[in-house]
N, C-alpha and C positions, 0 to 999 in steps of 0.2 A: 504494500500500500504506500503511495507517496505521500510524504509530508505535505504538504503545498504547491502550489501551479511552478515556483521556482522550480521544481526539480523532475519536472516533469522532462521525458526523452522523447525521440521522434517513438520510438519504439512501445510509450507508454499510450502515444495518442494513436497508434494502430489497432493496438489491445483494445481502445476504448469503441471501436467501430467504424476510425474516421480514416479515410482516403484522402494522400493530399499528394494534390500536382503543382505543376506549375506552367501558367501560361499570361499571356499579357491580360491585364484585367482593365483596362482604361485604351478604346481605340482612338479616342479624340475626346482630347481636352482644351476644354474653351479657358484661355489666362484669366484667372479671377486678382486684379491690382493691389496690391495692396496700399492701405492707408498711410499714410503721411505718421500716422500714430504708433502705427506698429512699426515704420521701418526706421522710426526715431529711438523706438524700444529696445529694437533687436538689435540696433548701434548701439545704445550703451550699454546692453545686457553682456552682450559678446566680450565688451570691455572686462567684463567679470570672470574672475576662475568658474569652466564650472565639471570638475573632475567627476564629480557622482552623479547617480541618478537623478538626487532630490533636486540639487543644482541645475542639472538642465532641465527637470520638469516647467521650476519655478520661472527659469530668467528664459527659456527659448521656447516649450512647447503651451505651456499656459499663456504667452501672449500672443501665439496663433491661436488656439482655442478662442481666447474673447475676440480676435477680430471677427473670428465666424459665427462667435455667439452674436454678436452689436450689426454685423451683416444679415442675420438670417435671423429675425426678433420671433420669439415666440415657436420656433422650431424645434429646443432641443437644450437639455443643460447638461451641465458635466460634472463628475464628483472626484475629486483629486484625491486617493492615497486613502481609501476606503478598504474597508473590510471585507470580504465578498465571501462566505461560506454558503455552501451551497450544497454539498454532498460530500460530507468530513470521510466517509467508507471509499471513497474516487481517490480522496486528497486533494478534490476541489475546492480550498479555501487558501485562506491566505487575503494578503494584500493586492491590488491592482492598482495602478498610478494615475489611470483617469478609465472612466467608466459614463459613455455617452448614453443619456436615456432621450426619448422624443418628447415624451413629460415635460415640455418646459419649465413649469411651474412646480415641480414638484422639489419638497425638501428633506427628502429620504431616496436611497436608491430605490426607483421604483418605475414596474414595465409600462412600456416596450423599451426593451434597453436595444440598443441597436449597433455600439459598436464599443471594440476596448484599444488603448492605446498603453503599450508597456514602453517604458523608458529601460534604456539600455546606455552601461557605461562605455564598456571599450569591446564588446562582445559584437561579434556578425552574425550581421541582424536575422539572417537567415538560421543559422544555430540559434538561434532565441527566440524562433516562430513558437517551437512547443508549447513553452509558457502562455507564449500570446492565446494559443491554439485551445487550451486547455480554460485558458480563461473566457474565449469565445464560446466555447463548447457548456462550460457552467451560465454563460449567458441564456443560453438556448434552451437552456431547463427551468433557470429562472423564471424566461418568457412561458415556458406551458404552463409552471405552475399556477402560473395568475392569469391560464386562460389568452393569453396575448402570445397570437403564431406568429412569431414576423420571420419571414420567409429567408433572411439573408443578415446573416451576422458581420459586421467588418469590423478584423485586425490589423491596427497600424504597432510593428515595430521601431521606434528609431532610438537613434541617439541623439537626435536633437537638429542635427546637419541631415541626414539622409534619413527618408523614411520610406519603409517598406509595407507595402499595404497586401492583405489579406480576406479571402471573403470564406464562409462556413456557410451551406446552404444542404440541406438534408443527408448531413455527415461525409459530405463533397470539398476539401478547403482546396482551394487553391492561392498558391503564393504567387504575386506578381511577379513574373521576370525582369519591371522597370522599378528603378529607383526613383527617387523624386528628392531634391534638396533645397536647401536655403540660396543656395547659386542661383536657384533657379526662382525666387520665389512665386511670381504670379501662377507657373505652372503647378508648385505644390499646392497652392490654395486653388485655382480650378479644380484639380481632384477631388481635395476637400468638398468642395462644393458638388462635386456633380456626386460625390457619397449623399450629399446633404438632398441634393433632389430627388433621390432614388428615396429617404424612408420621408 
């Protein structure tokens, strides 16, 4: 039995029923600009050490979050660095670093949860899908429990600079073959956004 989504292997989420491939999951992305606020942000955030996880949650992936949140009002909120148990006999529990539900308004994790974002230090991002993977997969249970099918779970890995996106769709993941970064910003936040149109 694993302890936590941390320790979960590609090998743990086979056992669990789930097939995962990899193919391009984004055929055309429309550039979504980014604001004048966030790119004032992520210039001085960058300025800052940010060696761990918490560090790059706080200074690089929470201030794309709220631009998509002030972009997209009433769409969807996020829960940072929550507690997600969900099936202690799986070893689905543990922590998760951000946690998308469509709930806008809601002030507890609560369904449709739709998508999960794990923060990653110096790890490739592709060997740290499983966690993602495992955490997507307690999403999708969560959602039946309370009744709520949403048909397509999405997993972003990154480390803050490059992010890796994922989708779980009837124990189907597939990993993107494309990366997406801060190089590039307007294209990662299109992505973002066309996730954000789909739920």
């Amino acid at each position: 039995m694993k302890r936590s989504y941390r320790h979960f292997k590609i090998e743990d989420i086979r056992e669990l029923g789930i097939e995962v491939s990899r193919q391009k999951l984004f055929d055309s992305v429309e550039n979504l600009y980014p604001s004048e606020w966030l790119l004032q942000t992520l210039s001085i955030n960058q300025q800052i050490p940010a060696e761990s996880e918490k560090a790059k949650s706080e200074l690089i992936i929470s201030p794309i979050l709220n631009e998509l949140f002030i972009k997209n009002p009433k769409q969807f909120t996020y829960f940072s660095g929550y507690q997600f148990n969900v099936d202690q006999k799986l070893g689905l529990k543990g922590f998760c670093d951000f946690i998308i539900s469509r709930k806008y308004n809601a002030a507890f994790i609560e369904s449709p949860l739709v998508a999960i974002v794990e923060a990653k230090q110096n790890q490739d991002l592709v060997d740290a899908a499983p966690q993602c993977i495992a955490e997507m997969y307690a999403a999708t249970i969560f959602n039946q429990r309370e009744n709520n099918h949403v048909s397509t779970i999405f997993g972003i890995v990154t480390n803050g600079y490059e992010w890796l996106f994922l989708t779980l769709e009837n124990l189907q993941v597939i990993i993107d073959t494309e990366r997406y970064g801060l190089k590039n910003l307007p294209e990662l936040l299109g992505v973002w956004q066309t996730i954000i149109d789909r739920f």
